[in-house]
Gaussian input, Z-matrix of N, CA and C with variables (Angstrom, degrees):
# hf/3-21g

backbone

0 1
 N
 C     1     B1
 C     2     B2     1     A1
 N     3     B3     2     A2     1     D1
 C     4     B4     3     A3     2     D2
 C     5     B5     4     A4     3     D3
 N     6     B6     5     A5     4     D4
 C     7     B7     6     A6     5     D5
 C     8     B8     7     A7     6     D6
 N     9     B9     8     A8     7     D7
 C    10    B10     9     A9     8     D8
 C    11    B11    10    A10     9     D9
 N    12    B12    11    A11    10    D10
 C    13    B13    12    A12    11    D11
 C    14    B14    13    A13    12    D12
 N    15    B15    14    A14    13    D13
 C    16    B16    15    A15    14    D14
 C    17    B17    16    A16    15    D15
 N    18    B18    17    A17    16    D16
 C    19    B19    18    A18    17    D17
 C    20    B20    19    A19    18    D18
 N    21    B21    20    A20    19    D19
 C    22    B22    21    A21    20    D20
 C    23    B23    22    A22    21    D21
 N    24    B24    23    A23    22    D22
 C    25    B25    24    A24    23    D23
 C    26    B26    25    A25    24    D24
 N    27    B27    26    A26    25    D25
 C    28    B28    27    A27    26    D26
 C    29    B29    28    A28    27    D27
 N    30    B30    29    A29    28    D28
 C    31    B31    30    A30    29    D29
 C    32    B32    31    A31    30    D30
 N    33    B33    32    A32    31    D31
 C    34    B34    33    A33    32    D32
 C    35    B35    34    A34    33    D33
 N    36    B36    35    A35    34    D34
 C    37    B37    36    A36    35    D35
 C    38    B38    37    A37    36    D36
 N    39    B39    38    A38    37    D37
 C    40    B40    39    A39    38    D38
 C    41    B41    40    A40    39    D39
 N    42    B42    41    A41    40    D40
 C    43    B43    42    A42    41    D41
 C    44    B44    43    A43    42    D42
 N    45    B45    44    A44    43    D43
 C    46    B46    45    A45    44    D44
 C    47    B47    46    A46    45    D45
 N    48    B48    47    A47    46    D46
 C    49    B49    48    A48    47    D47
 C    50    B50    49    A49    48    D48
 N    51    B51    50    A50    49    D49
 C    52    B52    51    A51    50    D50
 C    53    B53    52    A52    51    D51
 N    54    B54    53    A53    52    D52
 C    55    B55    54    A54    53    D53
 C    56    B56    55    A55    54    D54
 N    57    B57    56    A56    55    D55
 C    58    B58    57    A57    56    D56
 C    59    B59    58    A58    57    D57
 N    60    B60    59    A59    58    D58
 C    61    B61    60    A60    59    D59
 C    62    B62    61    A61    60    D60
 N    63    B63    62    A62    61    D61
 C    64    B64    63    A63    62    D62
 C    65    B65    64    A64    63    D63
 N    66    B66    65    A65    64    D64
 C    67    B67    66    A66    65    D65
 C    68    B68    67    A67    66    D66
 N    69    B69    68    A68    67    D67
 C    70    B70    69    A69    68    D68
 C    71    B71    70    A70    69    D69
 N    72    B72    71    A71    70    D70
 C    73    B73    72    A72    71    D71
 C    74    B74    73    A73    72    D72
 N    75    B75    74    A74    73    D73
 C    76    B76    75    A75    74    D74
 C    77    B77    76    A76    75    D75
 N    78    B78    77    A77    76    D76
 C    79    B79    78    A78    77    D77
 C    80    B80    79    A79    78    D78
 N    81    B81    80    A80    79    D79
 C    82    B82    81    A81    80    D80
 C    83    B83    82    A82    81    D81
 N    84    B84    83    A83    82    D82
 C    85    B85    84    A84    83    D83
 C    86    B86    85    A85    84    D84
 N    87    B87    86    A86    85    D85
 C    88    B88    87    A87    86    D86
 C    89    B89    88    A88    87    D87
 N    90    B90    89    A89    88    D88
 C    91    B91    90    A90    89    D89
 C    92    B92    91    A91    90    D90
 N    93    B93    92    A92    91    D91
 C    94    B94    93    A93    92    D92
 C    95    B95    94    A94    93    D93
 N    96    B96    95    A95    94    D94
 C    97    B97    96    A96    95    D95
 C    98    B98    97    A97    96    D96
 N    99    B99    98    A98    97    D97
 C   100   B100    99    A99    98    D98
 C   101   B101   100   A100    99    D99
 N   102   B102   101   A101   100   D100
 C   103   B103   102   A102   101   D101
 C   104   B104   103   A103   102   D102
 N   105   B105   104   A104   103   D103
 C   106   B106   105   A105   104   D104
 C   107   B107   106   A106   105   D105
 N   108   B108   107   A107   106   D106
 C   109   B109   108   A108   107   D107
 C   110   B110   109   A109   108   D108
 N   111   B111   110   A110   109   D109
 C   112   B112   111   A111   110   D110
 C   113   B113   112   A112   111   D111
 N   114   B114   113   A113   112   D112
 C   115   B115   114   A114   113   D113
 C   116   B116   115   A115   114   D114
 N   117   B117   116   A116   115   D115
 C   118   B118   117   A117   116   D116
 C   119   B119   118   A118   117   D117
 N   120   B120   119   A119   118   D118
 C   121   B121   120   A120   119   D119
 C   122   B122   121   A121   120   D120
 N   123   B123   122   A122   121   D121
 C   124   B124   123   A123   122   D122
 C   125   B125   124   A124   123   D123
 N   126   B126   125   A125   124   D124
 C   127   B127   126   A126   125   D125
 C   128   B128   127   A127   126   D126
 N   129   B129   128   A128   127   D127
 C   130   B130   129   A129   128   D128
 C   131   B131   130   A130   129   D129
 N   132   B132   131   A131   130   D130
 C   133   B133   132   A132   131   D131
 C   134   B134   133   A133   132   D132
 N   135   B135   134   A134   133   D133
 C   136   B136   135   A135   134   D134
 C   137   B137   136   A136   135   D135
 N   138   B138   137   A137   136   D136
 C   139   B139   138   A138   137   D137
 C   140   B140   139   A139   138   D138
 N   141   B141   140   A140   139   D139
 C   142   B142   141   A141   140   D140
 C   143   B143   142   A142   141   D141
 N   144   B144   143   A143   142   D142
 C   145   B145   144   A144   143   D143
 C   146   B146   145   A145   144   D144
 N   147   B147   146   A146   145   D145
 C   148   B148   147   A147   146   D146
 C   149   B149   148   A148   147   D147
 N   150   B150   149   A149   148   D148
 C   151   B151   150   A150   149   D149
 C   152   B152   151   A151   150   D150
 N   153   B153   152   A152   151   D151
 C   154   B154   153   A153   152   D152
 C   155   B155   154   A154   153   D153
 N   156   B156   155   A155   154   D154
 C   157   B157   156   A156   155   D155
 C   158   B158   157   A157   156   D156
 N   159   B159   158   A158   157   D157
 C   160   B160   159   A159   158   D158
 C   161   B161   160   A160   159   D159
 N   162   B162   161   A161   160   D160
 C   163   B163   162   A162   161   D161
 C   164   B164   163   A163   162   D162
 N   165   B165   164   A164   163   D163
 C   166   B166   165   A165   164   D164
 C   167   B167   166   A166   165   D165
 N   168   B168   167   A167   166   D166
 C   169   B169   168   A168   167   D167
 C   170   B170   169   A169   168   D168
 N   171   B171   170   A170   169   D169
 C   172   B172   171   A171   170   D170
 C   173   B173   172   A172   171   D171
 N   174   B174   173   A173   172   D172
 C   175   B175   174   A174   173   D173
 C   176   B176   175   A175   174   D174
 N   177   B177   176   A176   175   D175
 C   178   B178   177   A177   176   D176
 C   179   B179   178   A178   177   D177
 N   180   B180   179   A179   178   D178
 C   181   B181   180   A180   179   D179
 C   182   B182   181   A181   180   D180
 N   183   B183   182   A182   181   D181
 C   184   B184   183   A183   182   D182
 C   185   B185   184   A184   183   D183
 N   186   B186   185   A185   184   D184
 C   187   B187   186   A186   185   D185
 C   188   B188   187   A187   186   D186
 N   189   B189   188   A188   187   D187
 C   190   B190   189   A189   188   D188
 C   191   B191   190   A190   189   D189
 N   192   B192   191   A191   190   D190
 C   193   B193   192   A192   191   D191
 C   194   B194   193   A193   192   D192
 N   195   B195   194   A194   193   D193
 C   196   B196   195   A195   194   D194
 C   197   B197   196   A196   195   D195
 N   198   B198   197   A197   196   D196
 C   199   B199   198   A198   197   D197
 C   200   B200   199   A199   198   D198
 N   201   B201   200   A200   199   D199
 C   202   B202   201   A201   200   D200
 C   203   B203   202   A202   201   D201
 N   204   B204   203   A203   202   D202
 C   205   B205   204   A204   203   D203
 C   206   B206   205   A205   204   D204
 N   207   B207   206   A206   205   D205
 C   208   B208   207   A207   206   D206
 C   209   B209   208   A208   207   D207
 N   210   B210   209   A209   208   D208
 C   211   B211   210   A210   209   D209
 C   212   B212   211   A211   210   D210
 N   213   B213   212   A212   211   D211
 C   214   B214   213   A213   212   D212
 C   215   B215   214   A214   213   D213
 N   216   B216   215   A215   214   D214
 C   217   B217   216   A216   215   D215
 C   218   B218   217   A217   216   D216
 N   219   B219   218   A218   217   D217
 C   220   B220   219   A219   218   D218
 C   221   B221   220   A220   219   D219
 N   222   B222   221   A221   220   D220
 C   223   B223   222   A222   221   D221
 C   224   B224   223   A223   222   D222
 N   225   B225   224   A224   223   D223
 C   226   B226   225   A225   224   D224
 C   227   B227   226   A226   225   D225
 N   228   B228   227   A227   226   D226
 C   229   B229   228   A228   227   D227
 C   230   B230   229   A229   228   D228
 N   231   B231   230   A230   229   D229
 C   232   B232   231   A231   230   D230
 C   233   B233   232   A232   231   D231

   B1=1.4367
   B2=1.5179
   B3=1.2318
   B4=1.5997
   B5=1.7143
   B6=1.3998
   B7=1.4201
   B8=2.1524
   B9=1.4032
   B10=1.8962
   B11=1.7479
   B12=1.0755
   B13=2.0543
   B14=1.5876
   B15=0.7889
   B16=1.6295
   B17=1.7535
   B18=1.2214
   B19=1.5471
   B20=1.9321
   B21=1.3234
   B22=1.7994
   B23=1.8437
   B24=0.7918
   B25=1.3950
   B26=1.6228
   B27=1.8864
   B28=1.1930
   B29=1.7451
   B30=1.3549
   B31=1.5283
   B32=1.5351
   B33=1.5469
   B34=1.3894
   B35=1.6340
   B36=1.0401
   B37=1.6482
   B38=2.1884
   B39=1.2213
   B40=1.0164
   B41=1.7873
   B42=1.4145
   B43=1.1975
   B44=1.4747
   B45=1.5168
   B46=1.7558
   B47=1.2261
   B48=1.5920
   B49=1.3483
   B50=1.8219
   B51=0.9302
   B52=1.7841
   B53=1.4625
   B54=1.5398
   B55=1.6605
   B56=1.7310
   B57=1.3711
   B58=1.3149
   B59=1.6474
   B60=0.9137
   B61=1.6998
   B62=1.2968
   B63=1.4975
   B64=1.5398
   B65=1.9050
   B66=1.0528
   B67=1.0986
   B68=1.5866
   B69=1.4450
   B70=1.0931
   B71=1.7646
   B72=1.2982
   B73=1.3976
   B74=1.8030
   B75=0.7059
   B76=2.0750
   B77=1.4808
   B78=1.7326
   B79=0.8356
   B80=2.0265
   B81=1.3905
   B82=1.6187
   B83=1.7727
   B84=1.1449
   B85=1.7158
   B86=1.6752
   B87=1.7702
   B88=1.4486
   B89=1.4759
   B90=1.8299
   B91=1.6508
   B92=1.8093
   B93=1.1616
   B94=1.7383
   B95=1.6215
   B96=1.6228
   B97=1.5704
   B98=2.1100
   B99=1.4471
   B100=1.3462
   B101=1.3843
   B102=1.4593
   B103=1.4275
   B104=1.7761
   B105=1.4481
   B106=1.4756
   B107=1.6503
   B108=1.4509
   B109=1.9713
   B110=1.7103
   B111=1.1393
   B112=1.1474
   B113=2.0543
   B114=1.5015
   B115=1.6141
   B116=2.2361
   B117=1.3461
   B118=1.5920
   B119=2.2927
   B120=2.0502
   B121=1.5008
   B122=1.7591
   B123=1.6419
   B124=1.0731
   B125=2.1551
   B126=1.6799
   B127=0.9638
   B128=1.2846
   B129=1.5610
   B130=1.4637
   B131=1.8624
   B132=0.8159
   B133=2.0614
   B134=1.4811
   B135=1.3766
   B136=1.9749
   B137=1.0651
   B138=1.8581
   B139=2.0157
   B140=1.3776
   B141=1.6269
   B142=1.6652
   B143=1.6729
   B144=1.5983
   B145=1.8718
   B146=1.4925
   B147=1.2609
   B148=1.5409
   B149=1.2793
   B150=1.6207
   B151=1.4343
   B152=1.5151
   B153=1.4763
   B154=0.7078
   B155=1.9917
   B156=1.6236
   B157=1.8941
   B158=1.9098
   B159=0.8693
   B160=1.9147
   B161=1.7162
   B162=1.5605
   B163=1.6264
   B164=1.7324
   B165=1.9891
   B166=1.4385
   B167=1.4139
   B168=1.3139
   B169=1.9108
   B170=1.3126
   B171=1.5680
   B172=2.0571
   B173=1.0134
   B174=2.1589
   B175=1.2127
   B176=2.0682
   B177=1.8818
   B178=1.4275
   B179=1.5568
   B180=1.1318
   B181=1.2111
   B182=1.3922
   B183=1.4484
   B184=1.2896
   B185=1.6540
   B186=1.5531
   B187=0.9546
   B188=2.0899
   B189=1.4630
   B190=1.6408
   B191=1.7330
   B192=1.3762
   B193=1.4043
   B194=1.9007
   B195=1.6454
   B196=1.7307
   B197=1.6227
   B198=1.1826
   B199=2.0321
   B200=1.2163
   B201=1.1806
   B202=1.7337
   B203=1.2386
   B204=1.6082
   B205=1.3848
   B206=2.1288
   B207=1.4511
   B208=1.4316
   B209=2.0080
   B210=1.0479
   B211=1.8103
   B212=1.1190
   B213=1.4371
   B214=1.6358
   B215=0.9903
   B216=1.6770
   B217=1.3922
   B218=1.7552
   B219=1.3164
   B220=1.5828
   B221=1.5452
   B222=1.3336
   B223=1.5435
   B224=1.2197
   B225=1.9111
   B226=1.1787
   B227=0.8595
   B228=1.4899
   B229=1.3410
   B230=1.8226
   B231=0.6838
   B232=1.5322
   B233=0.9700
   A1=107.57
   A2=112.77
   A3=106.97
   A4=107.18
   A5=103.26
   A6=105.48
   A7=115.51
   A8=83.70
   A9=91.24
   A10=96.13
   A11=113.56
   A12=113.53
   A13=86.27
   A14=145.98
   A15=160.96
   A16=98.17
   A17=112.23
   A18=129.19
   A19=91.07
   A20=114.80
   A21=88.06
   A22=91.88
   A23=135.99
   A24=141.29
   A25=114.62
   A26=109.93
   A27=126.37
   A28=103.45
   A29=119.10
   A30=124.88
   A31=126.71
   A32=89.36
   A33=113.07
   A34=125.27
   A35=116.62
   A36=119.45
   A37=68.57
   A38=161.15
   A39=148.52
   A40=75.29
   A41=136.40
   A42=137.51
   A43=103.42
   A44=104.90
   A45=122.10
   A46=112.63
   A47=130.72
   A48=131.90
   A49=106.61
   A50=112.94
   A51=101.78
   A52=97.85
   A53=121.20
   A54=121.20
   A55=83.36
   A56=88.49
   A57=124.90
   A58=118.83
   A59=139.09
   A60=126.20
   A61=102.74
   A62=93.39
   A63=105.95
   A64=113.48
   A65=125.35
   A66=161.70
   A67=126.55
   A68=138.56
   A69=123.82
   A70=115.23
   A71=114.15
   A72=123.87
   A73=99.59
   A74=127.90
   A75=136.67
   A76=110.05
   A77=116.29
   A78=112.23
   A79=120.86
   A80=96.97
   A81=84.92
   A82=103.47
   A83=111.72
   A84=125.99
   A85=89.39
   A86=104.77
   A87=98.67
   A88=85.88
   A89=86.87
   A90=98.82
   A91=82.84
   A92=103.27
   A93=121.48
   A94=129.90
   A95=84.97
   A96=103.90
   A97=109.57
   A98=97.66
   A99=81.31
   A100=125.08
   A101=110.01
   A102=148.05
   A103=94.01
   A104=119.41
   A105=116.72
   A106=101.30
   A107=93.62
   A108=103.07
   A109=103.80
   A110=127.18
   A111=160.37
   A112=99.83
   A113=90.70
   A114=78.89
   A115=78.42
   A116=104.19
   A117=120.44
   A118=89.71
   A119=77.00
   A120=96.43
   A121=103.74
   A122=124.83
   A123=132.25
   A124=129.59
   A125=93.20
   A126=99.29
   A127=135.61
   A128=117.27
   A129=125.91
   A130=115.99
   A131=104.40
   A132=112.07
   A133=84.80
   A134=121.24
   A135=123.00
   A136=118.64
   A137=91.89
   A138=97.68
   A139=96.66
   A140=124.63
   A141=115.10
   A142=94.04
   A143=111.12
   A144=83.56
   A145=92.09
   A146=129.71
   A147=131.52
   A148=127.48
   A149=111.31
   A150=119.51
   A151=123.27
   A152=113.28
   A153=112.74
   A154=103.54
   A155=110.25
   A156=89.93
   A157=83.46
   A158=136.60
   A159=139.64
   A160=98.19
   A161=113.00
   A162=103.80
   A163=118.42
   A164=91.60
   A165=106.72
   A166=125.69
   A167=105.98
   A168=113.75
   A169=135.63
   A170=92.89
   A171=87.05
   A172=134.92
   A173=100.21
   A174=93.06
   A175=121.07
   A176=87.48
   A177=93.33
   A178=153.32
   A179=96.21
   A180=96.29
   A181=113.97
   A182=132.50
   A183=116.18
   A184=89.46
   A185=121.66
   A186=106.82
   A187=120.79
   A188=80.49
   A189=96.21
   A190=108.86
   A191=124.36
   A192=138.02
   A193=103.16
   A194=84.79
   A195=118.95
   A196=100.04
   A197=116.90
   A198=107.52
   A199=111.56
   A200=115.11
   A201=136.87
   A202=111.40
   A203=111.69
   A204=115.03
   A205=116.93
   A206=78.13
   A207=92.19
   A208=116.18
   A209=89.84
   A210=83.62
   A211=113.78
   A212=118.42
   A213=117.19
   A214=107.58
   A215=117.75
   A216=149.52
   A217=97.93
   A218=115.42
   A219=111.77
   A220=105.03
   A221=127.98
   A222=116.33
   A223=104.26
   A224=149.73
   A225=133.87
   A226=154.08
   A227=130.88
   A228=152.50
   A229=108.33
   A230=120.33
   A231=127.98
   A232=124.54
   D1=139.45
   D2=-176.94
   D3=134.35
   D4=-179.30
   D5=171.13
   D6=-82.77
   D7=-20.96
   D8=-166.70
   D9=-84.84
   D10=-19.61
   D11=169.57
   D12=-75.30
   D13=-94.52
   D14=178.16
   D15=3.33
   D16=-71.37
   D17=-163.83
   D18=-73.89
   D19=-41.60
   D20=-168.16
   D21=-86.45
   D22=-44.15
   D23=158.80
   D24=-2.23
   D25=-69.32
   D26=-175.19
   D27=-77.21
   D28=-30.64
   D29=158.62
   D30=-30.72
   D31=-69.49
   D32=172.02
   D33=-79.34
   D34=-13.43
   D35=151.13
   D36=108.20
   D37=-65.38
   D38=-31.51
   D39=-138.09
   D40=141.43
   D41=176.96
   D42=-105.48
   D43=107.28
   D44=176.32
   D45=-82.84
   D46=121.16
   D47=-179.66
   D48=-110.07
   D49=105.73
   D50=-168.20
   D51=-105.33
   D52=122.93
   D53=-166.54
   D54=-121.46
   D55=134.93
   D56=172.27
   D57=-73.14
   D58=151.32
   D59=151.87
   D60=-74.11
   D61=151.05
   D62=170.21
   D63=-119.54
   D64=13.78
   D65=155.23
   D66=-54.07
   D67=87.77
   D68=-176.69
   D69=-51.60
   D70=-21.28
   D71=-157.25
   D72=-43.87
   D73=123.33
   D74=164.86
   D75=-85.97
   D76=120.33
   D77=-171.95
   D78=121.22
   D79=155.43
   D80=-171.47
   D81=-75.89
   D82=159.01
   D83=-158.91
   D84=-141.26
   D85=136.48
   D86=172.99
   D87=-90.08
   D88=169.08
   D89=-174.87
   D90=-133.12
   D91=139.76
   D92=174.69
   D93=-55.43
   D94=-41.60
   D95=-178.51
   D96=-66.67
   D97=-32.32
   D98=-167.68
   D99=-110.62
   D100=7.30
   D101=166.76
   D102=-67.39
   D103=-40.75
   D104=173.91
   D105=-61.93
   D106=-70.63
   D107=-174.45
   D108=-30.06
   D109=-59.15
   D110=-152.53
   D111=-58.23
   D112=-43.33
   D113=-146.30
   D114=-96.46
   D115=-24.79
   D116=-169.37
   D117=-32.35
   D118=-60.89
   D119=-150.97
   D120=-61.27
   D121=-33.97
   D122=134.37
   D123=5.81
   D124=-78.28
   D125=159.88
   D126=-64.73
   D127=-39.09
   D128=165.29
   D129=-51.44
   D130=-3.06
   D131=-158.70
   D132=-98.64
   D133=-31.59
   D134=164.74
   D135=-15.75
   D136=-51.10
   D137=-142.27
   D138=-88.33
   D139=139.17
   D140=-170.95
   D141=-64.19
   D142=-25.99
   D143=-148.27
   D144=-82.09
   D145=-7.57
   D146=165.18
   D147=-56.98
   D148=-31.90
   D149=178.53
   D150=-95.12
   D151=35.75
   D152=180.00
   D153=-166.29
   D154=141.08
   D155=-161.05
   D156=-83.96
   D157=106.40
   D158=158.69
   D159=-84.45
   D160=-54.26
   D161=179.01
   D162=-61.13
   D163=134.37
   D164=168.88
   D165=-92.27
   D166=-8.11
   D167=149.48
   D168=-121.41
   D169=153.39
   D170=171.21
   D171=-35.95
   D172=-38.21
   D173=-155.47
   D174=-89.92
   D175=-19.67
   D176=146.02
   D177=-82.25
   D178=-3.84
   D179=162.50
   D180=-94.31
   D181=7.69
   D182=-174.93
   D183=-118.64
   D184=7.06
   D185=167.37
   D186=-91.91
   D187=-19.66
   D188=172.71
   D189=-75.08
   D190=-25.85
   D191=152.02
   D192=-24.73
   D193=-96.82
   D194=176.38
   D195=-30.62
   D196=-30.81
   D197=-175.26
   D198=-113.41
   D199=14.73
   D200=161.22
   D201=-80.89
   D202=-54.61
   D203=-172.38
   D204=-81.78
   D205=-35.79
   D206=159.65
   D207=-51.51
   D208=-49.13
   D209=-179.62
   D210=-75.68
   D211=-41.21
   D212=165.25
   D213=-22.49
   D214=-87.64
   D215=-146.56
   D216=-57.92
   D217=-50.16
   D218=178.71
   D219=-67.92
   D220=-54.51
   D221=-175.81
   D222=-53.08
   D223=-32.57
   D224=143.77
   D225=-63.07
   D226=-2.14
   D227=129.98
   D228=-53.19
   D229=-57.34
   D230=170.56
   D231=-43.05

């Protein structure tokens, strides 16, 4: 929030949406959405080769991501 989010924002091409509460409530409020993010990345912290950065690209490490969730998802189907 500010003029210096604004200026690296328009730098970076990057479109900043900053949402307000609309909520009189005072005070921190859980929010649902990120209690998901939250607990996802949680589970990901499992996999050893996850807990640690060993990959020298994006594109592998987001493939070691993709076979994280993949094993999840089968040990719960299972």
């Amino acid at each position: 929030q500010g003029p210096r989010v604004e200026r690296i924002a328009q730098q970076s091409g990057v479109e900043v949406e900053i949402v307000k509460r609309s909520d009189p409530t005072p005070g921190f409020v859980l929010q649902a959405k990120r209690w998901i993010v939250e607990r996802t990345f949680g589970w990901l912290s499992r996999e050893r080769r996850l807990a640690r950065d060993y990959e020298r690209t994006e594109e592998s490490c987001e493939a070691f991501v993709y076979l994280g969730m993949i094993r999840l998802m089968l040990g719960r189907l299972a």
